[in-house]
VOMAR-828258 format. One record per residue (C-alpha): residue in one letter; y negated, x, z negated. Coordinates in nm, 2 decimals, always signed. Last residue first. Layout:
BEGIN
type:a	y:Y	x:X	z:Z
...
END
This chain:
BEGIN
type:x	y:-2.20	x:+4.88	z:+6.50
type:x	y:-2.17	x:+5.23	z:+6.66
type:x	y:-2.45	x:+5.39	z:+6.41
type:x	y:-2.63	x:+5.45	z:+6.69
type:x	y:-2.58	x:+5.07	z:+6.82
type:x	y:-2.70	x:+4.94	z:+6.52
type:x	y:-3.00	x:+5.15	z:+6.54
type:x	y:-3.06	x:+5.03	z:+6.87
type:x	y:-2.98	x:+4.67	z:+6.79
type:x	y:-3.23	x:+4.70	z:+6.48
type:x	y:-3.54	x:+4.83	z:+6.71
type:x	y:-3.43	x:+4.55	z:+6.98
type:x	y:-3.48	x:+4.28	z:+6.74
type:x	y:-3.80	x:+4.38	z:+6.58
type:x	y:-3.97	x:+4.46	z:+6.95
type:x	y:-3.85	x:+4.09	z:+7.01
type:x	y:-3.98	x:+3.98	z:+6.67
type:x	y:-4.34	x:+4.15	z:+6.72
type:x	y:-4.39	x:+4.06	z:+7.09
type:x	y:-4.31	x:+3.69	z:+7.01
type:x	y:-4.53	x:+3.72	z:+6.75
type:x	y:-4.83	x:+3.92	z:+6.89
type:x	y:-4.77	x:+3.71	z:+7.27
type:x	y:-4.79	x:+3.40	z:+7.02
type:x	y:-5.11	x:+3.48	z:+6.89
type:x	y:-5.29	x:+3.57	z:+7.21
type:x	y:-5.35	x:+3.80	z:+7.49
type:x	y:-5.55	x:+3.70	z:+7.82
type:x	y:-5.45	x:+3.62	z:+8.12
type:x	y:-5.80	x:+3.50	z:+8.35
type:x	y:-5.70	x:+3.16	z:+8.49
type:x	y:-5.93	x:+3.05	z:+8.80
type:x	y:-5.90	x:+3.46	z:+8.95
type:x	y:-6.09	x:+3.64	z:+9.13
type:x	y:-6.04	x:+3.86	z:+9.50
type:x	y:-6.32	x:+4.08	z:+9.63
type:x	y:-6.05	x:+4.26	z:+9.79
type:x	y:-5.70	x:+4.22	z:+9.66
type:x	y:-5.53	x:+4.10	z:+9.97
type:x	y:-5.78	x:+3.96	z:+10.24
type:x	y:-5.65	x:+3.58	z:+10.21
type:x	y:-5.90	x:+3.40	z:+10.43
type:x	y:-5.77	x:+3.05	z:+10.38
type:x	y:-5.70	x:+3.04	z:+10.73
type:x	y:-5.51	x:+3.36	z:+10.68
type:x	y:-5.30	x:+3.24	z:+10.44
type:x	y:-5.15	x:+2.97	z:+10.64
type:x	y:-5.13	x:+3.16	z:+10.95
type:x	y:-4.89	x:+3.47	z:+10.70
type:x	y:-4.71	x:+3.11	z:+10.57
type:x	y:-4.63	x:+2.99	z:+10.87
type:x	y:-4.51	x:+3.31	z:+11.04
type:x	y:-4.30	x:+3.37	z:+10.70
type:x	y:-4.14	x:+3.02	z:+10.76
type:x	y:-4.08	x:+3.13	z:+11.13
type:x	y:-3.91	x:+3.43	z:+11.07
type:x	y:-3.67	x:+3.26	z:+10.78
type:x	y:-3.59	x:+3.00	z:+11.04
type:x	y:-3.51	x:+3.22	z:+11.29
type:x	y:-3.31	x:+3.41	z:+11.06
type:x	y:-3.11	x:+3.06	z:+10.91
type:x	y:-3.04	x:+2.98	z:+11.34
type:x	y:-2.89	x:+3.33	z:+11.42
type:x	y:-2.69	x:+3.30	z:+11.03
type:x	y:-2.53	x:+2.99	z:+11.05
type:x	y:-2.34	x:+2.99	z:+11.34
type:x	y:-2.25	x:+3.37	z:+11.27
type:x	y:-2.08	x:+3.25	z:+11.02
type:x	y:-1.79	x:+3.14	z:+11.23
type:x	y:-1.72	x:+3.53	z:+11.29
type:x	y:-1.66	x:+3.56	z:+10.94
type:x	y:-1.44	x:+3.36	z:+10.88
type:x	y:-1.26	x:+3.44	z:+11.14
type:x	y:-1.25	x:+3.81	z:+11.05
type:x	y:-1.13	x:+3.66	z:+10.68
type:x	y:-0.86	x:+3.49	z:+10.80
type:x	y:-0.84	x:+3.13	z:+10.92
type:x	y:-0.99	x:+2.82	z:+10.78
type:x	y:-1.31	x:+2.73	z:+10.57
type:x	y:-1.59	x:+2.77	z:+10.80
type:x	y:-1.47	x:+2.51	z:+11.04
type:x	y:-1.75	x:+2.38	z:+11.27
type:x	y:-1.76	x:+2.01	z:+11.39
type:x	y:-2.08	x:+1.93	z:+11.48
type:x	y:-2.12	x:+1.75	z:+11.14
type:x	y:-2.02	x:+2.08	z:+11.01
type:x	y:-2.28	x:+2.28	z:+11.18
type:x	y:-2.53	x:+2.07	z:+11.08
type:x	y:-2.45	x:+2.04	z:+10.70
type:x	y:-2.40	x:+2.42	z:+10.70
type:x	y:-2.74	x:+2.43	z:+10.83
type:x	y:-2.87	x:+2.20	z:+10.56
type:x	y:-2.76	x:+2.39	z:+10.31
type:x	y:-2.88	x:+2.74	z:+10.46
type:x	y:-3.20	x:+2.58	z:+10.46
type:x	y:-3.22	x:+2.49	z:+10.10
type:x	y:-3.07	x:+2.89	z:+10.03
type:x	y:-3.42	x:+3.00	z:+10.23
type:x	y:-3.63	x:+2.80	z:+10.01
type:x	y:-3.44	x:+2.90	z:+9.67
type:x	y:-3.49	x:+3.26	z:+9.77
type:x	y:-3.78	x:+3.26	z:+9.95
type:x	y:-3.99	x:+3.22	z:+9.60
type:x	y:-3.82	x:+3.56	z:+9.52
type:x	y:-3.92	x:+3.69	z:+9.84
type:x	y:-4.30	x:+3.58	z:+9.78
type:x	y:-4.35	x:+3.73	z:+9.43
type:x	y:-4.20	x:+4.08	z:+9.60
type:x	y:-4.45	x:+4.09	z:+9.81
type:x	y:-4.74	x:+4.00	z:+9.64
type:x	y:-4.70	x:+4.22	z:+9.34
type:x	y:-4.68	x:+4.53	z:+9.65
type:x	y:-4.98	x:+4.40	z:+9.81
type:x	y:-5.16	x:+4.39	z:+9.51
type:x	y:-5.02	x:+4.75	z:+9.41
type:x	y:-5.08	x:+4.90	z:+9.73
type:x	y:-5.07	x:+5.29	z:+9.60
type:x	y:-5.44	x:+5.47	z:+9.64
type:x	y:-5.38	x:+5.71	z:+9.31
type:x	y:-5.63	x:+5.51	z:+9.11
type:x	y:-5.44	x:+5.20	z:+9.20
type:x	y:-5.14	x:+5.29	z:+9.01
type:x	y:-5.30	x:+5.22	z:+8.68
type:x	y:-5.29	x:+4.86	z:+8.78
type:x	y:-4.91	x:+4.85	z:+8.75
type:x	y:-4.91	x:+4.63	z:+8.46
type:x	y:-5.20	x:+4.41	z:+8.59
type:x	y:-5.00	x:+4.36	z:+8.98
type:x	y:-4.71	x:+4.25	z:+8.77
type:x	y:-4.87	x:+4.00	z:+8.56
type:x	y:-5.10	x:+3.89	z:+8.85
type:x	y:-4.75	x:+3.84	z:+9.04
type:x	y:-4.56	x:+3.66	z:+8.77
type:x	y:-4.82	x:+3.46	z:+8.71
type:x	y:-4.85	x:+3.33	z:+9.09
type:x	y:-4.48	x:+3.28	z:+9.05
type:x	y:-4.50	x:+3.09	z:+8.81
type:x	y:-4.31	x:+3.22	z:+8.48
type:x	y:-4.02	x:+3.04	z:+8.27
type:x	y:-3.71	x:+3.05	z:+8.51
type:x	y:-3.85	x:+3.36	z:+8.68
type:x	y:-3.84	x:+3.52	z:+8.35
type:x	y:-3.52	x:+3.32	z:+8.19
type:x	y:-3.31	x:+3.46	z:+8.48
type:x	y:-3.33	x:+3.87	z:+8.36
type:x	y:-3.22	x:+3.77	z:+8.03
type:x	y:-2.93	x:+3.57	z:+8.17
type:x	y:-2.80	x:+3.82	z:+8.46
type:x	y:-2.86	x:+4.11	z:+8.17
type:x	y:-2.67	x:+3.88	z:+7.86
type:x	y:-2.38	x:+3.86	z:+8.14
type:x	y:-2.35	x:+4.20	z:+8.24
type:x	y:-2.38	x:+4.30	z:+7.89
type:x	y:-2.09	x:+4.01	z:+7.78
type:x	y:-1.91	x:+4.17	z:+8.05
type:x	y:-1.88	x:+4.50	z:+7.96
type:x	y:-1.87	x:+4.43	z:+7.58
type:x	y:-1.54	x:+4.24	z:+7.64
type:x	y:-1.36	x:+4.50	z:+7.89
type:x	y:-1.48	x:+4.83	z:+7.68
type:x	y:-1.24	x:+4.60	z:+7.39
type:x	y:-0.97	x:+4.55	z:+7.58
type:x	y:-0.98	x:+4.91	z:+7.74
type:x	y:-1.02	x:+5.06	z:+7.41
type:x	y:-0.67	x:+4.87	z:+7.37
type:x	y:-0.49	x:+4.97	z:+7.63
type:x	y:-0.34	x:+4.76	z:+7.94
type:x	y:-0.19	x:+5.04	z:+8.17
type:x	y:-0.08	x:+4.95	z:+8.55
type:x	y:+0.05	x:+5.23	z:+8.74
type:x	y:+0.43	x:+5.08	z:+8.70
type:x	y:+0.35	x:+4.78	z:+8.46
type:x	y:+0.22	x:+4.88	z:+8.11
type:x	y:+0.13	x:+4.70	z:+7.79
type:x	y:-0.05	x:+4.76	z:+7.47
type:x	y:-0.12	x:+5.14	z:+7.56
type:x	y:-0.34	x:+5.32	z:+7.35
type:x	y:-0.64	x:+5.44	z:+7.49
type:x	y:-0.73	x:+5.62	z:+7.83
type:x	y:-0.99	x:+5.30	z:+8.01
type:x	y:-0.80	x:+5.22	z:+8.35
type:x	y:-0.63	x:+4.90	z:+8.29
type:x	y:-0.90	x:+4.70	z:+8.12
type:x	y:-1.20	x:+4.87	z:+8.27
type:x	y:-1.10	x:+4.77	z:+8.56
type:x	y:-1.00	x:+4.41	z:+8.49
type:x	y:-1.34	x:+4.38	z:+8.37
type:x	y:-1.56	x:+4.47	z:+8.65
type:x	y:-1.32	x:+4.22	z:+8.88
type:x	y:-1.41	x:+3.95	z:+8.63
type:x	y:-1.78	x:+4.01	z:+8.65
type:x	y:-1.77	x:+4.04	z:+9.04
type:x	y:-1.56	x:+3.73	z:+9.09
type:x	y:-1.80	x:+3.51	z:+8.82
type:x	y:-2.12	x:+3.63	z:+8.98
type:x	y:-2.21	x:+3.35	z:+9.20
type:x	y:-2.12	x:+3.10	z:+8.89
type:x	y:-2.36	x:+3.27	z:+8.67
type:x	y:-2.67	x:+3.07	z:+8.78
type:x	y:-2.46	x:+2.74	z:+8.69
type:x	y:-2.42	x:+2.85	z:+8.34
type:x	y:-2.82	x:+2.91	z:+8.32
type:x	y:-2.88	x:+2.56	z:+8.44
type:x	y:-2.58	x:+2.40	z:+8.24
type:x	y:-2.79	x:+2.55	z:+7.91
type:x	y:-3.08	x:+2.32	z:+7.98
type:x	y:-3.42	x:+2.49	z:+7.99
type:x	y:-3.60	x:+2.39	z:+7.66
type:x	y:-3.79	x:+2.77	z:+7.64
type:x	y:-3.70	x:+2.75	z:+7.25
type:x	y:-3.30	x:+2.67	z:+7.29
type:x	y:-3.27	x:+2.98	z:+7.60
type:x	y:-3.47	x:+3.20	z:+7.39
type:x	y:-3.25	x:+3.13	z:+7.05
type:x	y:-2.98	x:+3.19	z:+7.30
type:x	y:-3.10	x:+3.50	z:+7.38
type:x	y:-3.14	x:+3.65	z:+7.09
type:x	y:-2.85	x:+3.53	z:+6.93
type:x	y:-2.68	x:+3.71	z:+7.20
type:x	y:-2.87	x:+4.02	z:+7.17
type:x	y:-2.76	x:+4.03	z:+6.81
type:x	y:-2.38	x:+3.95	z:+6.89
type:x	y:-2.46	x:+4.29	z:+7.12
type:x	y:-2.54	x:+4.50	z:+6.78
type:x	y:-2.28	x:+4.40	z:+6.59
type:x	y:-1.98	x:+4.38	z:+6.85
type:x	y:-2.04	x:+4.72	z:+6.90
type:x	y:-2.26	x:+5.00	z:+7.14
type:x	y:-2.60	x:+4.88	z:+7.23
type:x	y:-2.79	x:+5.10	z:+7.36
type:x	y:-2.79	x:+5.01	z:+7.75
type:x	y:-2.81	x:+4.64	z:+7.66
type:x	y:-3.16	x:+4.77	z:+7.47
type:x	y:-3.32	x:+4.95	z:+7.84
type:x	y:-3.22	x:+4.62	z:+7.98
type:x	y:-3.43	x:+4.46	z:+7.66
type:x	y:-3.73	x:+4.69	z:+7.66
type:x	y:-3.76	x:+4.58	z:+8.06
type:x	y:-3.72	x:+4.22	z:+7.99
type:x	y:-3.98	x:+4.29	z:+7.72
type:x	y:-4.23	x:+4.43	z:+7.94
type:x	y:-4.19	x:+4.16	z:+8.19
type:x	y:-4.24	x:+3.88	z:+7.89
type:x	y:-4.52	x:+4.09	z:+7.78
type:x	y:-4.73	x:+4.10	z:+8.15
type:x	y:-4.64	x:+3.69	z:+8.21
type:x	y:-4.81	x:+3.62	z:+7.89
type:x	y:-4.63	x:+3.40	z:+7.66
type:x	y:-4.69	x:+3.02	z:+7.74
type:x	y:-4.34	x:+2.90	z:+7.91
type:x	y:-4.16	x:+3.07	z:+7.58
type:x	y:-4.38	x:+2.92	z:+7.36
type:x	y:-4.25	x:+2.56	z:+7.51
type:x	y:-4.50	x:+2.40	z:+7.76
type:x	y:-4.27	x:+2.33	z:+8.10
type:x	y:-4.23	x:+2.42	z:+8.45
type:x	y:-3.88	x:+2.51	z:+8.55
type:x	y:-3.96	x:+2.82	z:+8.81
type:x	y:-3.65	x:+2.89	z:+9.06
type:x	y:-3.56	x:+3.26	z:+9.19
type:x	y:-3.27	x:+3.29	z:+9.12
type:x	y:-3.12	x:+2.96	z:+9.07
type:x	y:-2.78	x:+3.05	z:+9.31
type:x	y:-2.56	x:+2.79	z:+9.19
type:x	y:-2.63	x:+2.55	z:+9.50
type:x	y:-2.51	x:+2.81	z:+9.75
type:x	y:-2.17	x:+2.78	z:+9.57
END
């Protein structure tokens, strides 16, 4: 399960997707959350999907990749849509005791998960497409206005570029924990939940000190290359806009004007 969890992960590559400018693709990801909101039918979200896809064929990350990202949240997708199967009013198709299957609930079911879905996906392809070190000078450029009132945007960019370059690190040592442990003879897999539970614990006192250290090594390391945040600081690659960012920025803004209207007109 660990293994699914791709959050995080960059795929370097050249496709147009790869090249658009880290400040547009976290713009659009932004327009298109906003978009999944909007959308209202079967029209407007098989739109987004096309979308998508035709962003998951053009970036050239394999589709088994993104699949395997949505393992982790198979239980919680599933459990979303049993709820709103049996407790959305509507007319009942089937009924056992408090149980009510409808068919608005059917239908609220399906476009429920495919949103959660195309939002885990669309959501994925940035960090799956974008460096982390472009990802945090495209961050840090968007919320540059925020400097004139004093607020740490550097620091802030910085921050959050680092934990989701922990991610894959810090699942990698989990891994090899486990291994440990096992090979020592733990059982994480029997008993009931409270036991379960307390043979975690295991893993987690050694994964913490491992986590502290790592961030030790990394504050040392960029100290000796005297990191002082953003003062004085320049950059090799300066980010600038170009043909593609207008066309890709022109079809996606396209897109997500004709799934809103579609979705007002509850298509």
């Amino acid at each position: 399960m660990l293994r699914d969890i791709t959050i995080g992960q960059y795929f370097p590559g050249q496709s147009i997707v790869h090249r658009v400018d880290p400040r547009l693709k976290l713009v659009l990801v932004i327009a298109m959350i906003v978009t999944l909101f909007l959308a209202a039918g079967p029209v407007s979200y098989a739109l987004l999907v096309l979308y998508i896809l035709s962003i998951i064929q053009i970036s050239g990350i394999h589709p088994k990749v993104v699949v395997r990202g949505l393992k982790p949240v198979v239980f919680i997708v599933a459990f979303t849509a049993i709820l709103n199967m049996f407790y959305t009013p509507g007319n009942v198709l089937w009924h056992f005791g408090f149980l009510k299957l409808t068919d608005s609930g059917i239908q609220v079911a399906i476009l429920m998960v495919v949103r959660i879905l195309l939002l885990i996906i669309g959501t994925s392809m940035l960090t799956y497409t974008t460096s982390p070190i472009e990802l945090t000078d495209g961050l840090e450029r968007l919320l540059g206005p925020l400097k004139k009132i004093h607020l740490p945007v550097h620091e802030l960019a910085m921050m959050m570029s680092i934990a989701l370059r922990f991610i894959p690190t810090l699942i990698e040592e989990t891994e090899k924990i486990i291994a440990a442990q096992k090979a020592r003879g733990a059982d994480f897999e029997s008993g009931n939940l409270v036991q379960r539970a307390r043979a975690m614990v295991p893993i987690l006192v050694p994964l913490f000190i491992s986590a502290f250290r790592r961030a030790d090594e990394l504050a040392i390391a960029m100290e000796c290359r005297l990191y002082r945040g953003d003062v004085g600081r320049t950059r090799m690659k300066q980010m600038q806009f170009s043909k593609v960012d207008l066309g890709a920025g022109l079809v996606s803004a396209v897109i997500f004007a004709a799934v809103i209207v579609l979705g007002r007109m509850g298509w």
